[in-house]
C-alpha positions in Angstrom: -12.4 -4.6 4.2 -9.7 -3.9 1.4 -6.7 -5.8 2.0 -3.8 -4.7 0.4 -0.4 -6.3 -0.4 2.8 -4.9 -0.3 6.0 -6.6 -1.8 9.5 -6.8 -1.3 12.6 -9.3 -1.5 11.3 -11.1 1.5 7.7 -11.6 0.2 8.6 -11.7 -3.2 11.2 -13.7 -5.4 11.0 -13.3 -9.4 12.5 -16.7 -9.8 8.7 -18.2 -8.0 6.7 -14.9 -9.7 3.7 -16.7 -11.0 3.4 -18.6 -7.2 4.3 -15.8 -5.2 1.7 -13.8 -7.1 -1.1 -16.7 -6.7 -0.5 -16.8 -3.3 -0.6 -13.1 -3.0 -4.2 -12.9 -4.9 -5.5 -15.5 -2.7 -5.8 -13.1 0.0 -5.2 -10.0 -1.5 -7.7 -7.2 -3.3 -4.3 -5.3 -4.0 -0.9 -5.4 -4.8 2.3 -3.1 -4.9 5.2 -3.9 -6.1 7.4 -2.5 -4.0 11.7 -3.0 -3.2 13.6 -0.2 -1.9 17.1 -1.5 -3.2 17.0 -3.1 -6.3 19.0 -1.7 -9.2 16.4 -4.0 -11.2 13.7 -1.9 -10.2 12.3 -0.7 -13.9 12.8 -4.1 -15.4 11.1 -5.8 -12.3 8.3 -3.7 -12.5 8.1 -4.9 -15.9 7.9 -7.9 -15.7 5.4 -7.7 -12.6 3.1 -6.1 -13.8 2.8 -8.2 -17.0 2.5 -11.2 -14.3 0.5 -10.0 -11.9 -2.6 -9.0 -14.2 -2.7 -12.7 -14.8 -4.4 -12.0 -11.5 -8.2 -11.0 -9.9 -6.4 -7.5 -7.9 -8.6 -5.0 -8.4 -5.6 -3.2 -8.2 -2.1 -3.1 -9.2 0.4 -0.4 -8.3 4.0 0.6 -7.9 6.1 2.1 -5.3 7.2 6.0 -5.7 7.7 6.2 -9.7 4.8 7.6 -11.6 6.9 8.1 -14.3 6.9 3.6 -14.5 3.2 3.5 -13.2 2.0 5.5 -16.4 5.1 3.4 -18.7 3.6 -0.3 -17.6 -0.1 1.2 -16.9 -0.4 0.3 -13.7 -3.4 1.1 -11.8 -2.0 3.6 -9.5 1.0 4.5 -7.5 1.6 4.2 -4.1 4.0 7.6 -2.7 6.0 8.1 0.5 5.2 10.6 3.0 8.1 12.8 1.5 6.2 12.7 -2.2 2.6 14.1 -1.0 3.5 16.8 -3.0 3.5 14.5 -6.2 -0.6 13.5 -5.4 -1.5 16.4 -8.3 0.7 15.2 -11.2 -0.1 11.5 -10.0 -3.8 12.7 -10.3 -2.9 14.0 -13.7 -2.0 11.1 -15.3 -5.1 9.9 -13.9 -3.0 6.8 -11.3 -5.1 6.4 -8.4 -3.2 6.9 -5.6 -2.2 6.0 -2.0 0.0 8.1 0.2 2.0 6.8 3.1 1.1 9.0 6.4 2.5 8.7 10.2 0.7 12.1 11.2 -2.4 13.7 10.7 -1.0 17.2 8.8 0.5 14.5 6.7 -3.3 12.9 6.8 -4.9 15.8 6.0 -2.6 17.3 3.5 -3.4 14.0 1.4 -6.5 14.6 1.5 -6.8 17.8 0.6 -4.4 17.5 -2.4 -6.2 14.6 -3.8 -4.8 10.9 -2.8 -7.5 8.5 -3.6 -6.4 6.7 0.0 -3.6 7.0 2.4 -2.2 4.2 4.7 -1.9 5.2 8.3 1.1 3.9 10.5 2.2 1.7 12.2 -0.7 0.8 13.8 1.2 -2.4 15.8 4.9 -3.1 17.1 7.1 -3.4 13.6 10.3 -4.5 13.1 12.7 -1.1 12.7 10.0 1.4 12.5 8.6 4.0 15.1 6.7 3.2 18.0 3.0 1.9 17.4 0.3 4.5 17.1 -2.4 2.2 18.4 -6.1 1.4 17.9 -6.9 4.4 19.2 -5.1 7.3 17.2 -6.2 5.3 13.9 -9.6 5.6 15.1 -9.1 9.0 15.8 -7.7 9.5 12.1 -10.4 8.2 10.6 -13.0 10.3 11.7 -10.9 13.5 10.8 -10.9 12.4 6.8 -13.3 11.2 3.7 -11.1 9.0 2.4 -10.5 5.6 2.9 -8.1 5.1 5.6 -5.8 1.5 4.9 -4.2 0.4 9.0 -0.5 -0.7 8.0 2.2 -1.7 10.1 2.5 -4.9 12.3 -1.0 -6.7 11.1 0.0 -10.5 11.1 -3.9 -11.8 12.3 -7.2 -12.3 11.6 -7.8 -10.2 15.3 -5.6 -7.6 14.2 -7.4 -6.9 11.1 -10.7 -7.3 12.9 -9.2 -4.5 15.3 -8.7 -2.2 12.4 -12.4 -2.5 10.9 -13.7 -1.9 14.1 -12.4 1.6 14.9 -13.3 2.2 10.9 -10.4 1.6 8.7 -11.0 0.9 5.2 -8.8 -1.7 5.0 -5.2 -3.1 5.8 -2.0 -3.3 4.2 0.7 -5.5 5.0 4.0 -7.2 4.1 4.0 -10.3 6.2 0.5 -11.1 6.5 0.8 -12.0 3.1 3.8 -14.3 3.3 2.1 -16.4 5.6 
C-alpha cells in the first residue's frame, strides 16, 4: 500500500524543514510539496526539494508547476483536475505523474492521456470539500482503470487505510494523517 504525503502550511513549516520532513518519511513512500498561497512558492520548492532527498521517498513531487518539477528535478508532478490536459507535456519531460480526479470521465481521461496514477476523492467526510464518495464508488473506480488508484480525502486511521486496500486502492494520500 503506497502511502503518500501531501504538504501544506499546516503540515509543514520551513523554519522545522529537516523535522517536519523526518517525520514525514517515517510514514511516508511519497511526498508533495504542495501550498496553494504562498508567494514563496518557487523558492520553497527549492529549498524542499534539496531537503527532502535527504530522505528514503521513493518519490518526490510538486503541486501544479512542471515548469519547477523539471527546474529542481523532482520526481514527478502532481496536477489538479483542471490541468489533465497537461498529463502529455508532463509525460514529455518524462515527470511521473498523478492527477487529482472527483469523477470517473475525469478518471478515465487520466488514464487514457497518460497519468502514471490519479488520486480519487474524497473518499471520507473532509473539512470544506464535497460530500464523501464512499468505499463503494472507489471500489467501483478501481475496477474501471489500470492504473494505480491513490484513496484521498478524510483518511486519519490505520481502519481507514485498511478500508481503502480492501476495495483495491493502490494506496492513500493524505494531509493530516501525516501530522499526526
Amino acid at each position: 500500500m503506497i502511502s503518500y504525503a501531501i504538504t501544506d502550511p499546516s503540515t509543514l513549516n520551513f523554519n522545522n524543514l529537516s523535522s517536519d520532513l523526518k517525520r514525514f518519511a517515517q510514514k511516508a513512500d511519497m511526498i508533495l510539496y504542495r501550498d496553494k498561497d504562498s508567494d514563496n512558492y518557487k523558492s520553497n520548492a527549492k529549498i524542499f526539494m534539496a531537503e527532502a532527498r535527504k530522505y528514503k521517498f521513493d518519490k518526490i513531487l510538486l503541486h501544479q508547476s512542471i515548469d519547477l518539477a523539471c527546474l529542481y528535478t523532482a520526481d514527478g508532478v502532481h496536477l489538479t483536475s483542471s490541468q489533465i490536459d497537461l498529463i502529455e507535456k508532463a509525460k514529455f519531460f518524462k515527470l511521473f505523474t498523478i492527477v487529482s480526479t472527483h469523477t470517473l470521465s475525469e478518471v478515465k481521461e487520466a488514464e487514457r492521456l497518460g497519468a502514471d496514477m490519479i488520486t480519487f476523492s474524497p473518499i471520507f467526510k473532509t473539512p470544506n470539500k464535497e460530500e464523501p464518495k464512499g468505499l463503494e464508488v472507489l471500489k467501483e473506480i478501481v475496477s474501471r482503470v489500470s492504473i494505480p488508484v491513490i484513496a484521498l480525502g478524510g483518511i486519519l486511521t490505520k481502519e481507514q487505510i485498511e478500508d481503502c486496500e480492501r476495495v483495491g486502492a493502490k494506496g492513500f494520500a493524505s494531509i493530516r494523517y501525516f501530522a499526526q
